[in-house]
C-alpha positions in Angstrom: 0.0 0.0 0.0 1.1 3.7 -0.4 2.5 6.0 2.5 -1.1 8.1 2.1 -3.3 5.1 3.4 -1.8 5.5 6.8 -4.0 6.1 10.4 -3.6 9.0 12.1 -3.1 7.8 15.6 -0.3 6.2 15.5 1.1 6.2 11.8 0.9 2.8 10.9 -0.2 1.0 8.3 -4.5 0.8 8.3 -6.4 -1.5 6.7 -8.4 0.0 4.2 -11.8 -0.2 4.8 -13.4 -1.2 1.2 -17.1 -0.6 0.4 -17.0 -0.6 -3.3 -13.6 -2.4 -4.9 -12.3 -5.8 -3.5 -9.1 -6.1 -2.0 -7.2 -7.4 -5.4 -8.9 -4.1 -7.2 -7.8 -1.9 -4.5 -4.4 -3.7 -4.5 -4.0 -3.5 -8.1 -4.9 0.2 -8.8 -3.1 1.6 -5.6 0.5 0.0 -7.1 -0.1 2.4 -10.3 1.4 5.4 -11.1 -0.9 8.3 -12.3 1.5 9.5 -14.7 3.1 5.8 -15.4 2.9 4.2 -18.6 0.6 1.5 -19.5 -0.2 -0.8 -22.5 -3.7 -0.9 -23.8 -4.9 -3.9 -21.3 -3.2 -2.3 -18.5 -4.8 1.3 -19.2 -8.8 -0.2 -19.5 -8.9 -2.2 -16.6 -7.4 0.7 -14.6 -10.2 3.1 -16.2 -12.5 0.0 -15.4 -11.8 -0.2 -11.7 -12.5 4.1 -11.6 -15.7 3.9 -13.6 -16.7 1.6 -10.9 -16.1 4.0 -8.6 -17.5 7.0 -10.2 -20.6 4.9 -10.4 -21.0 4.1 -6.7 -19.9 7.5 -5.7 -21.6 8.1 -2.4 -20.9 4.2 -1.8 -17.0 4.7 -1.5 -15.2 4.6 1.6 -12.8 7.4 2.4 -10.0 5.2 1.0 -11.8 4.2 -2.1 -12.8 8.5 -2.4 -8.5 9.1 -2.5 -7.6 6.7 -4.6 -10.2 7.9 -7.5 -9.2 11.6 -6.9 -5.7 10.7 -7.4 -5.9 8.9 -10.4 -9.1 10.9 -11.9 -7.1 13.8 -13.9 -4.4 10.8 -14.8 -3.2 10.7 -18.6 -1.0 7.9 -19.0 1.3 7.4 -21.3 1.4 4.8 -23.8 3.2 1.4 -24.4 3.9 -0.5 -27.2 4.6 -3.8 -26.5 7.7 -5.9 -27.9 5.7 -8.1 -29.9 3.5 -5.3 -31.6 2.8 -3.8 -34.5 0.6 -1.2 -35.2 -0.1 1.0 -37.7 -1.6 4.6 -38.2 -1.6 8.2 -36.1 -1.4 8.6 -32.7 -2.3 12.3 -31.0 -1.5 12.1 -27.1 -1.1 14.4 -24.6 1.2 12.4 -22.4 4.3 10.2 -23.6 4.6 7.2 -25.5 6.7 3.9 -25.6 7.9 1.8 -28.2 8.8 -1.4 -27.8 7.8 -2.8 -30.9 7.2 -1.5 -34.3 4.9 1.7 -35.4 4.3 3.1 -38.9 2.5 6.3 -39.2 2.6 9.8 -37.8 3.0 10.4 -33.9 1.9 13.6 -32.1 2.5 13.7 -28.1 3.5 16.6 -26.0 5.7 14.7 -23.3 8.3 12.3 -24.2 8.7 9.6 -27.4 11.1 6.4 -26.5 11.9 4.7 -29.1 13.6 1.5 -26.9 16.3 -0.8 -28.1 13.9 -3.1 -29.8 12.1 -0.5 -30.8 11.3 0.3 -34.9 9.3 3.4 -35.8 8.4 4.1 -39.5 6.9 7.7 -38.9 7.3 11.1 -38.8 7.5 12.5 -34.6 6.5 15.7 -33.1 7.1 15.4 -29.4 8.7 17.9 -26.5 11.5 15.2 -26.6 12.5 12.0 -28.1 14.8 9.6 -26.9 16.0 7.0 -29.6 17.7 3.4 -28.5 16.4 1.6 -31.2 15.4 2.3 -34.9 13.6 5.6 -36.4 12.8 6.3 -40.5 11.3 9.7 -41.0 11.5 13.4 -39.9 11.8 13.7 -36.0 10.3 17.1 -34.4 11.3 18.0 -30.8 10.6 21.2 -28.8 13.3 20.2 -25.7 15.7 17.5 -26.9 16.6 14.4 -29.7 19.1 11.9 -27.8 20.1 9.2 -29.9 21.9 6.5 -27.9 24.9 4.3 -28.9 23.1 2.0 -30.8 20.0 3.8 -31.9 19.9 4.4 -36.0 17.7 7.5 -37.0 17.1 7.7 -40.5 15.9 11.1 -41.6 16.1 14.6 -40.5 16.0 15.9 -37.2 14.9 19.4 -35.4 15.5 20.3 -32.1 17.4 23.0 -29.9 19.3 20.2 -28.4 20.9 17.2 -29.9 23.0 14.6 -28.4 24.0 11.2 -30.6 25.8 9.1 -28.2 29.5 7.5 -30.0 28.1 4.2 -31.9 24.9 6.0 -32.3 23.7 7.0 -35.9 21.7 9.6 -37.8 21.7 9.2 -41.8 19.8 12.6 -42.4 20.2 16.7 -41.2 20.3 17.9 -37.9 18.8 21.3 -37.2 20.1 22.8 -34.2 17.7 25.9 -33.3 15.5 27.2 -30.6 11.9 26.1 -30.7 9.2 28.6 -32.0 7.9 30.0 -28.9 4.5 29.7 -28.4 2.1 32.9 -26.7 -1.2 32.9 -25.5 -3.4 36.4 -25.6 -6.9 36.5 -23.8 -9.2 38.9 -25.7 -12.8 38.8 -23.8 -13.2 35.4 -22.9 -12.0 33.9 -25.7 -8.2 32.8 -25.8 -6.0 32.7 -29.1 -2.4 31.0 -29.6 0.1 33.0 -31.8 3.1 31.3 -32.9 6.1 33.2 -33.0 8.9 32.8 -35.3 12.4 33.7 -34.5 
């Protein structure tokens, strides 16, 4: 259990009182990380255990309450098994793992990790992207591109900051150049996004 489920008195350990989940549930969904990354499987049956409790709101138990407030805003990244391949666009706002292989376009505002049995076939725009394994296409980053010692990037890169580790390879341009900044104006109640260019 996690340091949060403790009793007051005297700081040890309490025994959840459960009025809604089981005791595997609870079990299973307090050893996840809000802002973890999950594969498909892993993601549902977490967002099946907190529809359950959103259902039976006035049902849960003070313990039950806590663990859906902590993991209510979650966005969890997402994983990519080693053993699969899938093909088309993703558009996330958290990071995303690749274990296996992806062909398309990927979108994500937090981290792409490409790992050593990683193989992407796309073009990436993410904050930053981390490459141990294999990458064809034009990678995008508004923080950082690392390609490690034996990731293989083939196609250009963009980013203000590039490191390629010694063994590791890029068969394309490197752009070396402070991201467009981004500023948001509020006119009324309405907001706008104006992209600046350097």
């Amino acid at each position: 259990m996690l340091d949060f489920f403790t009793n007051d008195k005297d700081d040890e350990r309490a025994q959840p009182v459960l009025n809604v989940l089981t005791d595997q549930e609870y079990e299973f969904i307090a050893s996840k990380d809000p802002a973890g990354t999950y594969d498909r499987d892993m993601r549902e049956s977490i967002y099946w255990i907190l529809g359950k409790l959103e259902e039976a709101d006035r049902k849960c138990s003070r313990y039950e309450k806590k663990i859906y407030r902590r993991f209510i805003a979650a966005n969890f990244g997402i994983l990519l098994g080693e053993n699969t391949r899938v093909s088309g666009n993703i558009q996330h706002a958290a990071g995303l793992t690749v274990k296996g292989r992806f062909d398309g376009e990927i979108r994500v505002r937090d981290t792409v990790m490409v790992e050593k049995t990683g193989v992407v076939v796309a073009n990436i725009l993410a904050e930053t992207v981390v490459c141990e394994g294999e990458i064809q296409g034009e990678v995008q980053a508004s923080k950082f591109i690392r390609i490690t010692q034996n990731g293989r990037v083939q196609g250009d890169i963009h980013a203000p900051s590039v490191k390629i580790e010694e063994g590791g390879s890029l068969d394309g341009q490197c752009q070396v150049k402070p991201w467009p900044r981004v500023v948001r104006a509020k006119e009324g109640w309405q907001k706008r996004r104006f992209r600046l260019t350097s």
